[in-house]
C-alpha positions in Angstrom: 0.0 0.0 0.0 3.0 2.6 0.7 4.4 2.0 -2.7 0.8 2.7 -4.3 0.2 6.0 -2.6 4.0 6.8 -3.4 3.3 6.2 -6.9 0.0 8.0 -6.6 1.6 11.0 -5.0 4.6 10.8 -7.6 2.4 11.7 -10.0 -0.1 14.4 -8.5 3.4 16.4 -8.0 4.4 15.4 -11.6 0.9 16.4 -12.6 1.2 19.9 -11.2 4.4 20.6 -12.8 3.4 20.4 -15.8 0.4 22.4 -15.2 2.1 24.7 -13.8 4.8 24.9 -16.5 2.1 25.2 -19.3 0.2 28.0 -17.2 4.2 29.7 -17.4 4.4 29.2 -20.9 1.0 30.6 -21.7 1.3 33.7 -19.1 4.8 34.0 -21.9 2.9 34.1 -24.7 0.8 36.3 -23.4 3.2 38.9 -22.5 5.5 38.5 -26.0 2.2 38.7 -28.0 1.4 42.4 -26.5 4.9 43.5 -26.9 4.9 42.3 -30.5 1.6 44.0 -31.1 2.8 47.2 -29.2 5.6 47.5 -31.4 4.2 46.4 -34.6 5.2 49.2 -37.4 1.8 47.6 -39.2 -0.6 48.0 -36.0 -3.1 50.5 -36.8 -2.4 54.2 -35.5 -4.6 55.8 -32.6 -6.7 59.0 -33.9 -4.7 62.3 -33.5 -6.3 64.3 -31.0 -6.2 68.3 -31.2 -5.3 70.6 -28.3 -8.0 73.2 -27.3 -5.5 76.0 -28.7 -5.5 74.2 -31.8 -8.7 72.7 -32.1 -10.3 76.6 -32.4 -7.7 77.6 -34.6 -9.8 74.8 -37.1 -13.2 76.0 -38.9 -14.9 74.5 -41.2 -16.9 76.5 -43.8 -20.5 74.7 -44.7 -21.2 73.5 -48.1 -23.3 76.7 -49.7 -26.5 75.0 -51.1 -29.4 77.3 -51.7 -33.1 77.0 -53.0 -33.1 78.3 -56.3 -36.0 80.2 -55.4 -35.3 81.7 -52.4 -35.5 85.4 -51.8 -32.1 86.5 -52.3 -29.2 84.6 -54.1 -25.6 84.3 -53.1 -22.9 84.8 -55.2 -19.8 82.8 -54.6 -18.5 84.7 -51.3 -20.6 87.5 -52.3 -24.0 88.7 -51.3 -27.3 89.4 -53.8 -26.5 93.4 -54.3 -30.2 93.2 -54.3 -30.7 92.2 -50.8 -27.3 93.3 -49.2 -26.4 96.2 -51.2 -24.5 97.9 -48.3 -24.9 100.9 -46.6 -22.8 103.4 -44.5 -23.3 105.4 -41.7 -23.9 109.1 -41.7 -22.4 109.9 -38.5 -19.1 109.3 -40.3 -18.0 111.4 -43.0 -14.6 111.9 -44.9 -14.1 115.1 -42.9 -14.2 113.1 -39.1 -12.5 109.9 -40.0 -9.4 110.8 -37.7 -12.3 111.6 -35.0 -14.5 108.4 -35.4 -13.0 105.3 -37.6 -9.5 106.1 -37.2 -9.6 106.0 -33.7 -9.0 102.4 -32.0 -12.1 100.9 -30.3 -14.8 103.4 -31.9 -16.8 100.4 -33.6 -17.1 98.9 -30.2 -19.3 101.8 -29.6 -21.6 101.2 -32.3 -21.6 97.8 -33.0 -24.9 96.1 -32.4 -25.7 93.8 -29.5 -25.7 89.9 -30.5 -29.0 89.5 -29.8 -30.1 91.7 -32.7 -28.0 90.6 -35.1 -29.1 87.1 -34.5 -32.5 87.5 -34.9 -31.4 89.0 -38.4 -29.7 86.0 -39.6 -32.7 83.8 -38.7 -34.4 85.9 -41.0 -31.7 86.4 -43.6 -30.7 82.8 -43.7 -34.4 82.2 -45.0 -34.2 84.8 -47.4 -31.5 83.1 -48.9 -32.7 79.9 -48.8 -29.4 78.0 -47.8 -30.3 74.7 -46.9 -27.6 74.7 -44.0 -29.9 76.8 -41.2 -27.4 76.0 -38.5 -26.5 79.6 -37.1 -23.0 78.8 -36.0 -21.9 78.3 -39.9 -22.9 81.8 -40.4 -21.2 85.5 -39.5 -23.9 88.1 -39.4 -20.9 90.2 -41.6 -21.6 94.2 -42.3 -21.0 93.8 -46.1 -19.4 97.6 -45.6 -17.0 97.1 -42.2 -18.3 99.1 -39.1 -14.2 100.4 -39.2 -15.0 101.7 -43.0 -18.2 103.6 -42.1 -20.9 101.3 -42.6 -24.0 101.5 -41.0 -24.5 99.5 -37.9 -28.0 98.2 -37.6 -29.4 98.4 -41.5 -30.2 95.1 -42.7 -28.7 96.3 -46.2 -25.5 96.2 -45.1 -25.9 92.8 -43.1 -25.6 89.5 -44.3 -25.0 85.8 -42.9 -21.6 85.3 -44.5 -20.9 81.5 -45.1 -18.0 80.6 -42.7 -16.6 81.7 -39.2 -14.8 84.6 -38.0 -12.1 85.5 -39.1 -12.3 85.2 -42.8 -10.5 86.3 -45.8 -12.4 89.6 -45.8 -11.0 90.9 -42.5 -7.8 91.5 -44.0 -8.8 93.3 -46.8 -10.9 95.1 -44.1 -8.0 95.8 -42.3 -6.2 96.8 -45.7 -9.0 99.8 -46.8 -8.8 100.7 -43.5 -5.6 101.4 -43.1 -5.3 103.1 -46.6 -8.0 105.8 -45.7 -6.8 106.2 -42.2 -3.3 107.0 -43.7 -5.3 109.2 -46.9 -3.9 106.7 -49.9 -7.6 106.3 -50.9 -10.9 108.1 -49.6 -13.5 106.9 -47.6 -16.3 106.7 -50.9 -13.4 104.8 -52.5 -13.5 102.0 -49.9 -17.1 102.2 -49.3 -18.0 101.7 -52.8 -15.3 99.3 -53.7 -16.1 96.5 -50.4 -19.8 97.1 -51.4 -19.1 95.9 -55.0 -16.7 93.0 -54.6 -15.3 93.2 -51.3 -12.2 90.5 -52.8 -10.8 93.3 -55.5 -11.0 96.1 -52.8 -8.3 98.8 -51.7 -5.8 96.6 -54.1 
């Protein structure tokens, strides 16, 4: 009976060794296989993720899609001169530039509150029909800059410009701007030139 249960016991041990070595083995495996896969040139690549200082510095502009017969039609990056004509401000004249436009922060003082300007694209983006109503992928844009004279509040010289701010037509903004604050061109000049094709202007 002693050499039985020796023989029995002989191999429970020799049993658990080779459990135990095939549980080693397979923990191996395990381990080499993630490494592999870790360093694998072929393994797909996580998605990029932007920073918040980059992610704003990204806008994307909505794909323009009107109804043919809406109200008012847009033209490329331009407005319908029949709906958004432009208009200026008479409380600035060529005569008081260096005492109104010329000075820094004057168009804070007449700019319109948000609240207005967003009720007028509600409206404006019905009138031209863009299929894309989202409010966020418009700039309620004075078609003559509040810094070139233009009138604040007249829904002539608003428009919901496709796009967010800023856009290509701040710098030539800018540009007529600086031109008639420094008396290269006159103020009519600018006004009339932004109004008709705001890309050409001040050049």
């Amino acid at each position: 009976m002693a050499k039985a249960k020796s023989k029995t016991q002989g191999k429970t041990t020799s049993n658990k060794k080779i459990i135990a070595i095939g549980l080693a083995v397979l923990l191996l495996l395990l381990v080499g296989y993630k490494i592999v896969k870790s360093t694998n040139p072929l393994a797909p690549l996580p998605a990029p993720t932007l920073t918040p200082s980059l992610a704003a510095q990204v806008t994307v502009s909505p794909i323009i899609s009107s109804n043919p017969n809406a109200q008012c039609h847009i033209n490329g990056v331009l407005p319908d001169p029949a709906c958004t004509p432009g208009s200026s401000n008479p409380n600035v004249t060529q005569a008081n530039i260096q005492q109104t436009i010329c000075v820094s922060g004057f168009t804070q003082t007449i700019r319109p509150p948000v609240s207005f300007t967003n009720n007028l694209k509600v409206q404006q983006i019905a009138q031209y029909g863009y299929a894309d109503i989202n409010l966020h992928d418009y700039e309620e844009d004075h078609l003559i800059s509040l810094e070139l004279g233009g009138a604040p509040a007249d829904p002539k010289n608003l428009w919901p410009e496709p796009g967010g701010s800023p856009n290509p037509k701040d710098h030539i903004e800018n540009l007529c701007h600086k031109k008639v604050c420094d008396g290269e061109i006159t103020l009519a000049t600018a006004q009339h030139e932004i109004a008709t094709n705001w890309q050409n202007a001040c050049q």
